[in-house]
BANUGU-158900 format. One record per residue (C-alpha): residue number from 1; residue in one letter; x, y, z. Coordinates in steps of 0.02 Angstrom, whole numbers. Example, Ala and Ser with C-alpha at 12.3 -4.5 7.8 and 13.67 -1.06 7.14 Angstrom:
BEGIN
+-----+--------+--------+--------+--------+
: num : residu :      x :      y :      z :
+-----+--------+--------+--------+--------+
:   1 :      A :    615 :   -225 :    390 :
:   2 :      S :    684 :    -53 :    357 :
+-----+--------+--------+--------+--------+
END
This chain:
BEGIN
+-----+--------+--------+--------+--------+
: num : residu :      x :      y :      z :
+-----+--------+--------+--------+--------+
:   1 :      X :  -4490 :   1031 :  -2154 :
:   2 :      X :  -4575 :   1196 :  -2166 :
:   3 :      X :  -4558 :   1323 :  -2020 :
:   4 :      X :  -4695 :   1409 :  -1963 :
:   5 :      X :  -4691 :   1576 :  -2037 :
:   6 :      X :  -4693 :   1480 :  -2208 :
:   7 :      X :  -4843 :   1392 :  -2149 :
:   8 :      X :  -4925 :   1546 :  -2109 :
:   9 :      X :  -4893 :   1635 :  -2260 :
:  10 :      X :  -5003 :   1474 :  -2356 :
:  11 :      X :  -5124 :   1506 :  -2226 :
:  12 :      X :  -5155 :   1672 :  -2259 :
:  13 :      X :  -5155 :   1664 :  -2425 :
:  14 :      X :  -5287 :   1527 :  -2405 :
:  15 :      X :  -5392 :   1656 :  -2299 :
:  16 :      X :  -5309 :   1824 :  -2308 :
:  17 :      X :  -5339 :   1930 :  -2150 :
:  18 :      X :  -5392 :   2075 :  -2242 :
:  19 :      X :  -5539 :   2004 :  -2278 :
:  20 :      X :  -5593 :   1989 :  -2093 :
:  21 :      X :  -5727 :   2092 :  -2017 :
:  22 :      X :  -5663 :   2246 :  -1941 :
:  23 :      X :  -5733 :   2181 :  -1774 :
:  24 :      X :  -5643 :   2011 :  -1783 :
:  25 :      X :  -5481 :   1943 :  -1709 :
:  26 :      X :  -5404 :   1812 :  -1837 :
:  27 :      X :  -5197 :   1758 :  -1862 :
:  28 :      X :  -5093 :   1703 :  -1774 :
:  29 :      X :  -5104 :   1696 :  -1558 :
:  30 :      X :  -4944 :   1640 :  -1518 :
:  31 :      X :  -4786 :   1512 :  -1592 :
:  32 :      X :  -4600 :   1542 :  -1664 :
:  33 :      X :  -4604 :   1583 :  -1825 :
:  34 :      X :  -4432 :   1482 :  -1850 :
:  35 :      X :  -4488 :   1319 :  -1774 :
:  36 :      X :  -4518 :   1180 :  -1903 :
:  37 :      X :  -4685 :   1125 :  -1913 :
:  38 :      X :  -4727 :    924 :  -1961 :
:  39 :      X :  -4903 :    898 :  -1902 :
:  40 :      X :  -5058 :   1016 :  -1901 :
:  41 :      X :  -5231 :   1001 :  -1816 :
:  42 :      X :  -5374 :   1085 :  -1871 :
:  43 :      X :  -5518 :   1127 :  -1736 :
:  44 :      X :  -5686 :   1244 :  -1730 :
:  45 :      X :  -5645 :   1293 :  -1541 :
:  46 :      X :  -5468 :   1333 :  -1447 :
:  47 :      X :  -5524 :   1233 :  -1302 :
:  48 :      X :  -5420 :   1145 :  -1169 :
:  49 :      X :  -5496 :    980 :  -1229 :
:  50 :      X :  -5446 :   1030 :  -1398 :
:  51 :      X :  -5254 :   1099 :  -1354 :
:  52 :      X :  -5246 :    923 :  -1259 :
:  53 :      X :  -5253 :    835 :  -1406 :
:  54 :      X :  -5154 :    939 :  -1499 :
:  55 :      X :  -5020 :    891 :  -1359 :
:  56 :      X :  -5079 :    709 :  -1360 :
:  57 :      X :  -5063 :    721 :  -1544 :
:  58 :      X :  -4875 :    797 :  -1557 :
:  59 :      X :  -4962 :    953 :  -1661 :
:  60 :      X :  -4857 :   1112 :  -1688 :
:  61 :      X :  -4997 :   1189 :  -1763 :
:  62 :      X :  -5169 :   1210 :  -1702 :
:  63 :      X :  -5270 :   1293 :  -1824 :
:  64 :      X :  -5443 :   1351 :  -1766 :
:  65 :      X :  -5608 :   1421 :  -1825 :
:  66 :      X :  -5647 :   1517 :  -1658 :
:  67 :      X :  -5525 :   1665 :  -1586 :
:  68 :      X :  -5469 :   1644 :  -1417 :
:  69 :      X :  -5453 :   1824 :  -1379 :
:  70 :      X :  -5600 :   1909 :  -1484 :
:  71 :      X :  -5616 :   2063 :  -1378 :
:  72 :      X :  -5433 :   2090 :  -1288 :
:  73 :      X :  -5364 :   2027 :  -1135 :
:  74 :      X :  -5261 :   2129 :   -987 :
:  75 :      X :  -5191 :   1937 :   -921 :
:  76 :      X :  -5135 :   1755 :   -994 :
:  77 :      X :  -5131 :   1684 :   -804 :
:  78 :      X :  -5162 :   1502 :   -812 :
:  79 :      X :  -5277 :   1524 :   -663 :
:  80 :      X :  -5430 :   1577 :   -794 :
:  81 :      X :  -5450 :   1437 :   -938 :
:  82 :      X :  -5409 :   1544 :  -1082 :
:  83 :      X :  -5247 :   1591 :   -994 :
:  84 :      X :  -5206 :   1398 :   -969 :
:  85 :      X :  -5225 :   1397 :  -1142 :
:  86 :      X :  -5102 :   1495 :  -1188 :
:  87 :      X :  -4990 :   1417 :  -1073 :
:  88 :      X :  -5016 :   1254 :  -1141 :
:  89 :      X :  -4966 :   1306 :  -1283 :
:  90 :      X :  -4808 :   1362 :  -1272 :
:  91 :      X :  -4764 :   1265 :  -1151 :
:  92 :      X :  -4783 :   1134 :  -1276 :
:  93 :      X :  -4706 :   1236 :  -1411 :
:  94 :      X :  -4880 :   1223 :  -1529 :
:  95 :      X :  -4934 :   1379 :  -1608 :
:  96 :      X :  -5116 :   1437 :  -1623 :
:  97 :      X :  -5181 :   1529 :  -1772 :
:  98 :      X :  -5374 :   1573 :  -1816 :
:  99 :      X :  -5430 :   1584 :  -1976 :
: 100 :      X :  -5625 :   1653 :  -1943 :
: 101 :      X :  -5754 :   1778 :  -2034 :
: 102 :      X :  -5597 :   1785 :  -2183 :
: 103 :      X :  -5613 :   1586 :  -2198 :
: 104 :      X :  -5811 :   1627 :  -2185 :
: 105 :      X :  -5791 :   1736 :  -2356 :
: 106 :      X :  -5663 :   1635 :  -2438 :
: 107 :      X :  -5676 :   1524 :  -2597 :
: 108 :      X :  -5700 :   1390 :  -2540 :
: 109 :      X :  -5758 :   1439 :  -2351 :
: 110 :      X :  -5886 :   1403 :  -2212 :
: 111 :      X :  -6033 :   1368 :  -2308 :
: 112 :      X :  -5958 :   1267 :  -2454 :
: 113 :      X :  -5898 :   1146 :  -2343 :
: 114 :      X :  -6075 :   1142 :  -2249 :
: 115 :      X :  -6161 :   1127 :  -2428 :
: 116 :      X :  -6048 :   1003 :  -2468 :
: 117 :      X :  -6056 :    887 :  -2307 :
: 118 :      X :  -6245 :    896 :  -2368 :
: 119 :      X :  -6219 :    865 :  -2538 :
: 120 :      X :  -6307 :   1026 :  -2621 :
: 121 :      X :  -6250 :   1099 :  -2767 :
: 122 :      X :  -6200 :   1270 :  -2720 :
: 123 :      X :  -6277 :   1424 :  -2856 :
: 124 :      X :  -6173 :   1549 :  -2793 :
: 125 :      X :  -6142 :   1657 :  -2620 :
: 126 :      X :  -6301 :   1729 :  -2523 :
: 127 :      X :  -6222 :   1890 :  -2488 :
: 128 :      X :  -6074 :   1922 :  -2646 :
: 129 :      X :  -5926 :   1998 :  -2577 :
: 130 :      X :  -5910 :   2168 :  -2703 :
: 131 :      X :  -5727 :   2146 :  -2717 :
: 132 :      X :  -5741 :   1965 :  -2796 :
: 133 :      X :  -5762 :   2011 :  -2986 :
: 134 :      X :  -5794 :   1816 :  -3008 :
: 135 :      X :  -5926 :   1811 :  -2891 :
: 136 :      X :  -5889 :   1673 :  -2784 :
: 137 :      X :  -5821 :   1742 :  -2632 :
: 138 :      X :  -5958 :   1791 :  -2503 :
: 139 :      X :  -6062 :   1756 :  -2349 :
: 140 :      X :  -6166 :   1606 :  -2361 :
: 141 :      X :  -6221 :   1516 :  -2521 :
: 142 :      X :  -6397 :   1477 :  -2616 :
: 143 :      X :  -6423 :   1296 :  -2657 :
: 144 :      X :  -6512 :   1146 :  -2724 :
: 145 :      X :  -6560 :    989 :  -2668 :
: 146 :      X :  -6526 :    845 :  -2761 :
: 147 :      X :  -6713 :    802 :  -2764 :
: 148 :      X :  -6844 :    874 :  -2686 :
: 149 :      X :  -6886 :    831 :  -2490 :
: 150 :      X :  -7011 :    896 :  -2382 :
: 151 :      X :  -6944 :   1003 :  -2241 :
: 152 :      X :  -6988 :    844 :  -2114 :
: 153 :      X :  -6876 :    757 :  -2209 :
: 154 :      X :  -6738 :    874 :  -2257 :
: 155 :      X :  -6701 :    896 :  -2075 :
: 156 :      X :  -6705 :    703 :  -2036 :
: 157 :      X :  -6581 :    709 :  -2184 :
: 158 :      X :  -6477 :    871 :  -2118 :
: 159 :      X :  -6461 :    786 :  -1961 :
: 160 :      X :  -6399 :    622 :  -2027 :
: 161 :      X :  -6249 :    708 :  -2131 :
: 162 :      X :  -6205 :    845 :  -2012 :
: 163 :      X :  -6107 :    800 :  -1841 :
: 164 :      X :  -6213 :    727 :  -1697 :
: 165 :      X :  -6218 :    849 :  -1564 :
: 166 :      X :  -6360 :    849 :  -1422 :
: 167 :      X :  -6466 :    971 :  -1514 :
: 168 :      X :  -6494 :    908 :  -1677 :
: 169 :      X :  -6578 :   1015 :  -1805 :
: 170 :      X :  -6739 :   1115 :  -1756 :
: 171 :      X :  -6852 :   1166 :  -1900 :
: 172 :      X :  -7018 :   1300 :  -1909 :
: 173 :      X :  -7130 :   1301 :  -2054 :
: 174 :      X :  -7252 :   1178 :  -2117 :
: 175 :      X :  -7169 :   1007 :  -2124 :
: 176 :      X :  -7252 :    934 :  -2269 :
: 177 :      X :  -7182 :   1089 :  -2386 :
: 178 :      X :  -7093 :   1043 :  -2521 :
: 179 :      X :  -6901 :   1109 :  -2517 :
: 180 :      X :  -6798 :   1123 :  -2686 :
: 181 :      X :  -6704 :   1268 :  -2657 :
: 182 :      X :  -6577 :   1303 :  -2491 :
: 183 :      X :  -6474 :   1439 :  -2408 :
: 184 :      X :  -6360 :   1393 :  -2284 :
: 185 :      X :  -6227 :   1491 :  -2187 :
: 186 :      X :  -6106 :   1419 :  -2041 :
: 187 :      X :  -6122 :   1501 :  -1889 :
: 188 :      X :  -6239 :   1615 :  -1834 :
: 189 :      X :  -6350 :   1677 :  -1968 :
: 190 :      X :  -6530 :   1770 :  -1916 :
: 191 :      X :  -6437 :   1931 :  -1969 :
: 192 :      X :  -6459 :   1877 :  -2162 :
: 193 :      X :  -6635 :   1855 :  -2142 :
: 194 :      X :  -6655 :   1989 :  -2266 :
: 195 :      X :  -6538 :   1917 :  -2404 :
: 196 :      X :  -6616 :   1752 :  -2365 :
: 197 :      X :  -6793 :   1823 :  -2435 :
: 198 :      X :  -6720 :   1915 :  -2574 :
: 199 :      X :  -6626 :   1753 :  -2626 :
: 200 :      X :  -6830 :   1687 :  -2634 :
: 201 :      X :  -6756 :   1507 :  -2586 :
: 202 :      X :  -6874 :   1391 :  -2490 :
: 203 :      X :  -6771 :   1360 :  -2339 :
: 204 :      X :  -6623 :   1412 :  -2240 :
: 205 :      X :  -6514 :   1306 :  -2130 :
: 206 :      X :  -6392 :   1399 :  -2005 :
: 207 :      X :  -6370 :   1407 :  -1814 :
: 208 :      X :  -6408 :   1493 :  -1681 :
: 209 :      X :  -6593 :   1569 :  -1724 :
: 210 :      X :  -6660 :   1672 :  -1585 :
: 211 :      X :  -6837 :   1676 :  -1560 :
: 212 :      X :  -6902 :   1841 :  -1620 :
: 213 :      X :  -6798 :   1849 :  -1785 :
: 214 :      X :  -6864 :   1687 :  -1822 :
: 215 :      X :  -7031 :   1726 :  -1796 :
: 216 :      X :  -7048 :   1859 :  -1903 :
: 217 :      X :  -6949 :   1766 :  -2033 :
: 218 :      X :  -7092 :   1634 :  -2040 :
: 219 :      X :  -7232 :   1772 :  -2020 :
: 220 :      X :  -7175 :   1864 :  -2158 :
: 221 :      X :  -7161 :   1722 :  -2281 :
: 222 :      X :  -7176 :   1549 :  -2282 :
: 223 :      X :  -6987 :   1532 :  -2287 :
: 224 :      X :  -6948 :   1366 :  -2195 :
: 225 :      X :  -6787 :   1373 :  -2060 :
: 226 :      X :  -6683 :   1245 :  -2010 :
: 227 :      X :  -6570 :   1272 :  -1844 :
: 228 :      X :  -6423 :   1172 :  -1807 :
: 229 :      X :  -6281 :   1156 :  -1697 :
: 230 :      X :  -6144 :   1314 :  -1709 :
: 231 :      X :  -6025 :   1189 :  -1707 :
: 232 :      X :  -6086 :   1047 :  -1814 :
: 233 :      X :  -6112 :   1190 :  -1953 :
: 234 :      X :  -5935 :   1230 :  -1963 :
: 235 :      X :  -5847 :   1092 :  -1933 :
: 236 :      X :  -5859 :   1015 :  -2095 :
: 237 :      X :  -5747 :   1178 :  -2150 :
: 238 :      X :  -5600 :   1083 :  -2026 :
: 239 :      X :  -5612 :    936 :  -2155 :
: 240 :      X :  -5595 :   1049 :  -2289 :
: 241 :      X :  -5456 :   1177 :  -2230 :
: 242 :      X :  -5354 :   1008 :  -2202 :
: 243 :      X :  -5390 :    971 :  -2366 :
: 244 :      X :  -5313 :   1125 :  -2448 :
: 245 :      X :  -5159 :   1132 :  -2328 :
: 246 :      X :  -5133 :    951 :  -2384 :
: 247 :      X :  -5131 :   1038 :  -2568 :
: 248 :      X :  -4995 :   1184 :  -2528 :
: 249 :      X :  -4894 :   1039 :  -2442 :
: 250 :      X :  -4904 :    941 :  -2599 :
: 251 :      X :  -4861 :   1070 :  -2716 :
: 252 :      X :  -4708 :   1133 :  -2579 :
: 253 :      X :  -4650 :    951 :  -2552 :
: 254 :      X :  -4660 :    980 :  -2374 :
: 255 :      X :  -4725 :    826 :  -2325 :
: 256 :      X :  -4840 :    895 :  -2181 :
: 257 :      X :  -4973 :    788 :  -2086 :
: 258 :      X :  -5138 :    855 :  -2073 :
: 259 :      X :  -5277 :    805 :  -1938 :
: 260 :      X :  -5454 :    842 :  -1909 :
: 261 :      X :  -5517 :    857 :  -1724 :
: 262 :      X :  -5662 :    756 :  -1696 :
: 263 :      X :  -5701 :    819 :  -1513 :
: 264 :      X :  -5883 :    880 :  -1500 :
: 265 :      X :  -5854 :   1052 :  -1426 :
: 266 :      X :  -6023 :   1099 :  -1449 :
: 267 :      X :  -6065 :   1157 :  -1271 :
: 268 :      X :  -6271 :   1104 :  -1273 :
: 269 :      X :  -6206 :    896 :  -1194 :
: 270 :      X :  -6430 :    832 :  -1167 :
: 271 :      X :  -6576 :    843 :  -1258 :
: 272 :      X :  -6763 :    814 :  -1151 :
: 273 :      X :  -6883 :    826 :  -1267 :
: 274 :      X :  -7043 :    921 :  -1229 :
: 275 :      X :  -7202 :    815 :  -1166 :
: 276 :      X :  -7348 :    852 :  -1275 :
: 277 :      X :  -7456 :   1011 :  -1220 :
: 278 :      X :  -7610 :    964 :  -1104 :
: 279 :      X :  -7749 :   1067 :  -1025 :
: 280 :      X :  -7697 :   1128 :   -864 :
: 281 :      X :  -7820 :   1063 :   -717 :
: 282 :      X :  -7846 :   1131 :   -549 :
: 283 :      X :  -7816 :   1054 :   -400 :
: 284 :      X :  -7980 :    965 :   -410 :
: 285 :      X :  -7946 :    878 :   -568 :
: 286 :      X :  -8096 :    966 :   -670 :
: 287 :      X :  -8060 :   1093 :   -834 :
: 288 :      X :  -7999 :   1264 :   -766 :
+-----+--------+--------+--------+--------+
END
């Protein structure tokens, strides 16, 4: 059996930290690096359902998207939730290590494993990372569909291949426009609005879409959006990070175990759909 600085070592290689954003808090949060690690869970979020299972589970990994700590901390008290992660943790003698904006970069990262839990065939990345003299590193990727869809139907079929959560997938733009060509990017992605319109693809599919960037997006083109879940957009990259820590323990002989967390931490739990718009009446009942 491995121990865990050996483990970390793949990992990082995998999704080096360098490549992080400057603003970003990945690695490792807390485990010995001599204790011998047999199984592994891979998560989005370092929530106490999450750690739970981990415990449940017999992990001595736990190998998240999501930092715990992204902006510092002055305490690790169990008596605030992040602190009772921590404690968790090591009381249970499971490491935590986050592999985030570097596994959003990587080769494969984020958004191959969203294009791929939606079957495009990926072009190339939507914002190149300079240092990559292949070209395949980057934020995001441009894609195609298989055939074409209308954007009605690509998000009926977006929503079907991505995780249920309570949200679904929201789309703006004319529903009856043809779609051929994709971006997508896990996470949060109104900030590549610009690369998005320079990549001239007829939709983009991401999360988290505030109003007013999306607005303009659709005002200045008629560039179709598709908004889904944070969570469901990354969590196909848990499937795949298993995937290629499977692969190092192959080629190592270490004969680790490898699971995938299937617990929805999406935080959105209901979905009311609006009622359709009426005239509003007075208290007479006639037309105001």
């Amino acid at each position: 059996m491995p121990v865990l600085s050996e483990v970390l070592t793949a990992l990082d290689a995998l999704w080096p930290p360098e490549r992080a954003e400057g603003w970003d808090a990945v690695g490792t949060v807390c485990g010995d690096p001599d204790s011998e690690v047999r199984r592994v869970l891979f998560a989005v979020d370092p929530v106490q359902e999450v750690v739970d299972e981990a415990v449940t589970l017999g992990a001595d990994l736990l190998v998240t998207h999501h930092p715990l700590y992204l902006r510092g901390t002055t305490t690790v008290a169990a008596s605030t939730f992040k602190g009772k992660v921590v404690h968790t943790l090591i009381k249970h003698d499971i490491a935590l290590h986050v592999a985030h904006t570097n596994a959003d970069t990587a080769d494969p990262g984020v958004s191959d494993a969203l294009a791929g839990a939606l079957d495009l065939r990926i072009i190339g990345p939507l914002v190149p990372d300079p240092g990559d003299p292949d070209g395949r590193r980057g934020l995001g990727r441009i894609c195609e569909l298989a055939h074409p869809m209308t954007l009605a139907d690509f998000a009926s079929y977006a929503a079907a291949r991505l995780p249920a959560t309570a949200q679904g997938i929201r789309a703006a733009g004319d529903p009856d426009r043809e779609i051929r060509t994709v971006a997508v990017s896990g996470g949060s992605g109104d900030s590549l609005f610009d690369d998005v319109r320079a990549a001239g693809v007829d939709a983009f599919l991401t999360a988290d879409l505030r109003h007013h960037p999306a607005s303009e997006a659709t005002q200045q083109t008629p560039l179709a959006l598709l908004d889904a879940a944070h969570w469901a957009t990354e969590w196909p990259w848990c499937e795949q990070a298993a995937a290629q820590l499977d692969a190092v323990s192959d080629r190592h002989d270490w004969g680790l175990r490898t699971h995938v967390s299937r617990t929805v931490t999406d935080p959105w739990t209901a979905h009311a759909a609006s009622a359709p718009l009426t005239t509003p009446t007075n208290t007479t009942g006639a037309p105001r």
